[in-house]
C-alpha positions in Angstrom: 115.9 8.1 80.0 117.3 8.0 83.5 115.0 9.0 86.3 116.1 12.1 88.5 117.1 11.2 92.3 116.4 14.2 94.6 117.9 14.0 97.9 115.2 14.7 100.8 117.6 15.6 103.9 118.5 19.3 102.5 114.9 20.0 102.0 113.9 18.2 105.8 116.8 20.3 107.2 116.1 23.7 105.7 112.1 23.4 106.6 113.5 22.5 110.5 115.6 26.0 110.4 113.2 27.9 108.8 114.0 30.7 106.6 116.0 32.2 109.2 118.5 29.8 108.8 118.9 31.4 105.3 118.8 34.9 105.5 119.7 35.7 108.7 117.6 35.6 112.2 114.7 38.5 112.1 116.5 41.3 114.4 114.3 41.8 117.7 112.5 45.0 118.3 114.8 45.5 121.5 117.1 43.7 123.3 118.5 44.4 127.1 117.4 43.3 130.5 115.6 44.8 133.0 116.2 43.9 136.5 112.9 44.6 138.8 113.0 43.4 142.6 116.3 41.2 141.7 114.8 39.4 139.0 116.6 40.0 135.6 114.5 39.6 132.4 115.2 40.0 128.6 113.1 42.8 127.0 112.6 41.8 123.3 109.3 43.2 121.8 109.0 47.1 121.2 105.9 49.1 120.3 105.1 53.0 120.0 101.6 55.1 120.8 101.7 58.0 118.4 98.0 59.1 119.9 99.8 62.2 120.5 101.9 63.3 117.6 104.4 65.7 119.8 104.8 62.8 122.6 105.0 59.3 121.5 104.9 56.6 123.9 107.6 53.9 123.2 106.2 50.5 125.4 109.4 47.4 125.6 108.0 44.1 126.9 109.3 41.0 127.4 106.6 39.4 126.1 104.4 40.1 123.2 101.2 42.4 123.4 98.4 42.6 122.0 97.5 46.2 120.2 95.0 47.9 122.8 97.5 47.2 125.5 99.4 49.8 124.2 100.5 52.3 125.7 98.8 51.5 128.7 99.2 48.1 130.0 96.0 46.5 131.5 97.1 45.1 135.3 94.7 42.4 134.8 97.1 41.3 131.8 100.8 42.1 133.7 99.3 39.7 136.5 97.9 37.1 134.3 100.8 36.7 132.0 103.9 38.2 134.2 104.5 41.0 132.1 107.6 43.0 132.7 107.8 46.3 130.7 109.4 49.6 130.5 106.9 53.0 129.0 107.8 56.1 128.5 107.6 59.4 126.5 109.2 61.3 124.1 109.9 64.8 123.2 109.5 64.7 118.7 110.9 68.1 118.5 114.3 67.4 120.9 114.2 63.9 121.0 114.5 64.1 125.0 112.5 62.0 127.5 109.6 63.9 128.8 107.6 63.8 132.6 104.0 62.6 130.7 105.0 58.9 131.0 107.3 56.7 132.6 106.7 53.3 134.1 108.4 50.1 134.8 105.9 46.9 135.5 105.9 43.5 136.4 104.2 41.2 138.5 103.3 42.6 141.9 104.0 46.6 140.2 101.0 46.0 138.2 100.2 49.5 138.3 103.8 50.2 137.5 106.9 52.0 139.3 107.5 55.5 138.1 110.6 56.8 136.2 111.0 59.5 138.6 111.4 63.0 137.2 113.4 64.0 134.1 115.3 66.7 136.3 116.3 63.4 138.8 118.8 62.3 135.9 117.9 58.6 136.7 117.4 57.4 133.2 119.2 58.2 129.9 117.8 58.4 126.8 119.7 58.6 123.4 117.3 58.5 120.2 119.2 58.0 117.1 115.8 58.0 114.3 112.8 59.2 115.5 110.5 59.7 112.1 107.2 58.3 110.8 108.1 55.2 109.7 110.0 54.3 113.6 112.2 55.4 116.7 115.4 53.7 117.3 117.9 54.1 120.4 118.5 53.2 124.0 117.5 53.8 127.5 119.4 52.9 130.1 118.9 53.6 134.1 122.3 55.4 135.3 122.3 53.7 138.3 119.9 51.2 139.9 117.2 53.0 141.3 116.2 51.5 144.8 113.0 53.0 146.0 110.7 51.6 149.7 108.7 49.4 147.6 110.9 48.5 144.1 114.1 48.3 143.0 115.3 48.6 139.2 117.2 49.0 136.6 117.6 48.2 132.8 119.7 49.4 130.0 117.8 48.6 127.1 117.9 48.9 123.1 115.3 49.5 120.7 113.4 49.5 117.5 110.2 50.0 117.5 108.3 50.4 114.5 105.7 53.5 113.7 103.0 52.9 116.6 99.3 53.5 116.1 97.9 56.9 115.9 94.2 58.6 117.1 92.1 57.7 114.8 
């Protein structure tokens, strides 16, 4: 009987790719920049606060988070890790942006830099799935918005997941 030869170099180069490499990179939550003060940054991690059922809270970060930062990002952690993120609410029953939350942060806007009213037309919002199971679409600034103390601007895709609810 003839012994069996296995090769080793597929095997070493398909446990260096990892399964990505097979099926197909994991999509990111979200995707887009956000430019704060001049400084562009990728936004790639998206979460959602469904504490209040009519009003979700959709948070995209650039880095991951952990779950009680969400909705309401700790400065303490924005400093210490130089978070950039952009929050905000959502109308279930139209699908529209709403005035309960809106914030852009990053290092030195700890606290965050406001939205700006719904009526001010600063930032577009365009759900396309907005169930139990996630909400999809994009938010984009229609112009930079240049404020005293902060400037910004992003234009930003997402799919963030079903978030985690009262409980």
């Amino acid at each position: 009987m003839r012994p069996i030869r296995l090769r080793w170099e597929p095997v070493l180069i398909l446990a260096l790719c990892g399964p990505g490499f097979l099926f197909g990179a994991e999509p990111k939550e979200a995707s887009g920049t956000l430019v704060l003060d001049g400084k562009t940054v990728a936004l790639e991690h998206a979460y959602v606060d469904e504490s209040d059922g009519d009003e979700p809270i959709v948070v995209l970060s650039d880095k991951a988070l952990p779950p009680d930062a969400i909705p309401f990002i700790p400065e303490k952690l924005i400093k210490e890790k130089g978070i950039h993120a952009v929050a905000f609410s959502v109308s279930r029953k139209d699908k529209r942006l709403t005035n309960t939350f809106g914030k852009v942060y990053g290092p030195g806007h700890e606290a965050g830099v406001g939205l700006g009213r719904v009526e001010d037309e600063r930032v577009r919002l365009a759900i396309q799935r907005l169930d139990g199971s996630a909400i999809e679409g994009t938010i984009k600034t229609v112009k930079p918005v240049v404020l005293s103390f902060a400037s910004y601007a992003f234009d930003l895709t997402f799919r963030a997941p079903a978030g985690k609810k009262k409980g």
